[in-house]
C-alpha positions as CSV (number, residue, x, y, z in Angstrom):
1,X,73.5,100.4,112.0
2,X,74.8,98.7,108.9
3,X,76.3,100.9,106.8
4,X,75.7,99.9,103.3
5,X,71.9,100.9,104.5
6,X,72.8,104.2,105.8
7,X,74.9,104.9,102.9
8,X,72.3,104.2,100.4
9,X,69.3,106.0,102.5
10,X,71.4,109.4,102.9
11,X,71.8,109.7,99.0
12,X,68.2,108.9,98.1
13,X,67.1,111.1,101.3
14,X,69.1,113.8,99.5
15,X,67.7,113.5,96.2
16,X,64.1,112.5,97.0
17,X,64.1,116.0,98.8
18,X,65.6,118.2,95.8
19,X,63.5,116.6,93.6
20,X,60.5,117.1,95.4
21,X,61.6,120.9,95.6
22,X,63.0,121.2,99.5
23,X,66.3,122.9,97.9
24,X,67.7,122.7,101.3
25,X,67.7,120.6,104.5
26,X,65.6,123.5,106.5
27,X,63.4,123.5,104.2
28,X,62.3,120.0,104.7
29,X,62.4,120.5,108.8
30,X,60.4,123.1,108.6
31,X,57.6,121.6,105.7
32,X,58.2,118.3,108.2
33,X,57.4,120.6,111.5
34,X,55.0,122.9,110.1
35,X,52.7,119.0,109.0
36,X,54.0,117.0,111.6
37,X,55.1,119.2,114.9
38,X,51.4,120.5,115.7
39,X,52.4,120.3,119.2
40,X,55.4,123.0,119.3
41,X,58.1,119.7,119.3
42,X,61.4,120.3,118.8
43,X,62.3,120.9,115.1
44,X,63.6,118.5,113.2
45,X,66.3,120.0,111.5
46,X,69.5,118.3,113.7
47,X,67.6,115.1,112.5
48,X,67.4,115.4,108.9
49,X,71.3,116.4,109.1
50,X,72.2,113.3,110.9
51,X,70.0,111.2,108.2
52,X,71.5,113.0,105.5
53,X,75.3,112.3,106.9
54,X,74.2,108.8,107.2
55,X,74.8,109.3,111.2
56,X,71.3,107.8,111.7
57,X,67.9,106.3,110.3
58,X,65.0,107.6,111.1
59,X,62.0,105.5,113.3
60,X,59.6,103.9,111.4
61,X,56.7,107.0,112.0
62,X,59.3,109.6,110.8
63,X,60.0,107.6,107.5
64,X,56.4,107.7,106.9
65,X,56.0,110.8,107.5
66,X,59.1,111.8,105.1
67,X,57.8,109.5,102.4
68,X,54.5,111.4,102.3
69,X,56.6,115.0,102.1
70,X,58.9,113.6,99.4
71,X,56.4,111.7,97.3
72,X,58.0,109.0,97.3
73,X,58.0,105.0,99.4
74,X,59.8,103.8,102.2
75,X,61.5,100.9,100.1
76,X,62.8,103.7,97.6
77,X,64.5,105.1,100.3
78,X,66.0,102.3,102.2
79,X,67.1,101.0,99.1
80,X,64.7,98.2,98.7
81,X,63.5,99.2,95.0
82,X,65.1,101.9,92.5
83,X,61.4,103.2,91.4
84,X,60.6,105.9,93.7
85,X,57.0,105.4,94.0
86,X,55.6,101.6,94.4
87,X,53.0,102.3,91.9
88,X,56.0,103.3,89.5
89,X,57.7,99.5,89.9
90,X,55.5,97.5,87.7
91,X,55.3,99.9,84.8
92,X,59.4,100.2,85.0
93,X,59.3,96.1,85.0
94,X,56.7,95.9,82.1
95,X,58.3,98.7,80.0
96,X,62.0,99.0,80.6
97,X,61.7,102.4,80.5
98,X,63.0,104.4,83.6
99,X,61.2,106.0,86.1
100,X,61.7,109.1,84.6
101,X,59.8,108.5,82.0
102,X,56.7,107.0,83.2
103,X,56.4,110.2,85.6
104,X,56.8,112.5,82.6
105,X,54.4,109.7,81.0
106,X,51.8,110.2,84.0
107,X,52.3,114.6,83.8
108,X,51.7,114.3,80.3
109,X,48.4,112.1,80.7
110,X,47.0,114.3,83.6
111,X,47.7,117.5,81.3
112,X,46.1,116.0,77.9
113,X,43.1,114.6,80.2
114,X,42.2,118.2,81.1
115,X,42.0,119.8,77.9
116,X,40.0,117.3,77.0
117,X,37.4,118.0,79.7
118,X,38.1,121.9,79.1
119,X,37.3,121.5,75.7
């Protein structure tokens, strides 16, 4: 496993999951199992330590599947792209400003554009 990849994809994994509100590694397992484990599978949990001490990478169904949880792309994670989202790239490209920004950008659009229709 090349390690520049596994260190980069352990850090974002980290973050991604705080910001996305899974304050801890169990929490994400069990969001993960609760979505994804139907079938009474073993948890997840010993996995998402190993990706988050950059022991592994998880297969390509599993990053999905993460990316989806975490609200975020694939390429974020694997260190492809710094925008977390893909729809977030071209607007960071066009604007300079930083991610950050255009997702406060998009909240603050979404929350004028209803009390417009509620008014």
């Amino acid at each position: 496993m090349d390690k520049k990849l596994s260190d980069v994809f352990m850090k974002r994994l980290e973050y991604a999951r705080k910001r996305a509100g899974y304050n801890t590694q169990e929490a994400l397992a069990d969001a993960y199992d609760k979505k994804y484990n139907s079938e009474g599978n073993k948890s997840v949990l010993g996995s998402v330590k190993k990706w988050e001490r950059g022991a592994a990478i998880p297969k390509a169904d599993s990053l999905l599947n993460i990316c989806e949880l975490l609200n975020c792309s694939a390429d974020y994670l694997l260190g492809k792209q710094d925008a977390m989202k893909n729809d977030n790239v071209d607007a960071v490209k066009r604007t300079g400003l930083s991610e950050n920004t255009i997702e406060i950008l998009h909240i603050f659009n979404s929350e004028t554009h209803k009390y417009i229709i509620n008014a």
